[in-house]
C-alpha angles and dihedrals in degrees: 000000000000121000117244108256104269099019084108107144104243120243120285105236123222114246122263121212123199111255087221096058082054096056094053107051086040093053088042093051084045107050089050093045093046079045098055097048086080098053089080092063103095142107134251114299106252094023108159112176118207102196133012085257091065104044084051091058092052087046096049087044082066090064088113090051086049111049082040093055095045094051096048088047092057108041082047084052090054102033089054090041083058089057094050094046099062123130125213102356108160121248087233125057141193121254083233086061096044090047096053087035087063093044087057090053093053087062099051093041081060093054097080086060096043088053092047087058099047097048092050096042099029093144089053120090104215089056090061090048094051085054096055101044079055096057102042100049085054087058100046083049091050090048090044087054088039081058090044097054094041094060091044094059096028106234129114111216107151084213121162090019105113085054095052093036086055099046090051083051097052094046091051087046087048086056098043083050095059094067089053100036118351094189097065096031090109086056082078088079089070085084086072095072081060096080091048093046099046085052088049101052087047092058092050093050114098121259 
């Protein structure tokens, strides 16, 4: 049976979500799982040290703890700096941008057990590979949402891409690096101060 001219359904539009209903949920993820990083830094239940010179060896047995949780505190830093940051984004959002906003999320909120892991196994190759997978899905997701933001407000920036592009480059360097020494693999993240450098000289250069 035909349809009466004009009886077409309308278009089901797409939801909206409020960008300031975003930015909420994503600070507050933030904030706990920048929080949480910290939690692996103890010492050995029961430790009882009996002078200063052993409490400075345990302390210096946590190096791995440390150099992981340093890392990961400050690519969440960034990462979170680079939301905030953002210009012209509109109020309102697309479902497609909150789903992949919350898909984004998921992989910050695993950072705290993947540093974890690595802290804890550091020598072991497949720590350092759960780290990085970490890592560069986080970035594919951030350039997804970067893509995102760019067509709804209908500007093409490219802002933010040598960061990701180099976070996605140290993890896959960190990787290449286990099978040579595991133990200074996490150093790879280092590249990610270049970007920030590089803008930094430019801003100080004469016009």
């Amino acid at each position: 049976m035909s349809e009466k001219p004009g009886s077409e359904k309308p278009a089901r539009r797409e939801a909206t979500i409020p960008k300031a209903r975003l930015d909420a949920i994503t600070d507050g993820i933030f904030a706990f799982a920048m929080t949480l990083l910290v939690l692996d830094l103890r010492l050995p239940d029961g430790f009882n040290p009996k002078s200063g010179i052993e409490l400075v060896a345990a302390l210096r047995d946590l190096q791995g703890q440390y150099i992981a949780y340093i890392i990961s505190y400050y690519v969440l830093g960034l990462r979170w700096l680079a939301q905030v940051s953002e210009r012209g984004v509109p109020e309102i959002v697309s479902g497609k941008y909150g789903r992949w906003q919350l898909i984004y999320l998921f992989f910050i909120t695993s950072i705290p057990f993947s540093t974890m892991v690595v802290g804890r196994y550091e020598p072991l190759q497949a720590a350092t590979w759960i780290y990085a997978t970490n890592m560069i899905l986080s970035g594919l997701c951030s350039i997804r949402l970067a893509y995102l933001a760019e067509q709804e407000r209908g500007a093409d920036e490219h802002r933010d891409r040598p960061e990701l592009a180099t976070l996605i480059a140290s993890a896959v360097l960190s990787v290449v690096l286990s099978f040579i020494t595991p133990a200074h693999a996490m150093w790879a993240y280092l590249l990610n101060i270049w970007p920030y450098l590089a803008r930094f000289r430019r801003r100080r250069q004469p016009e």
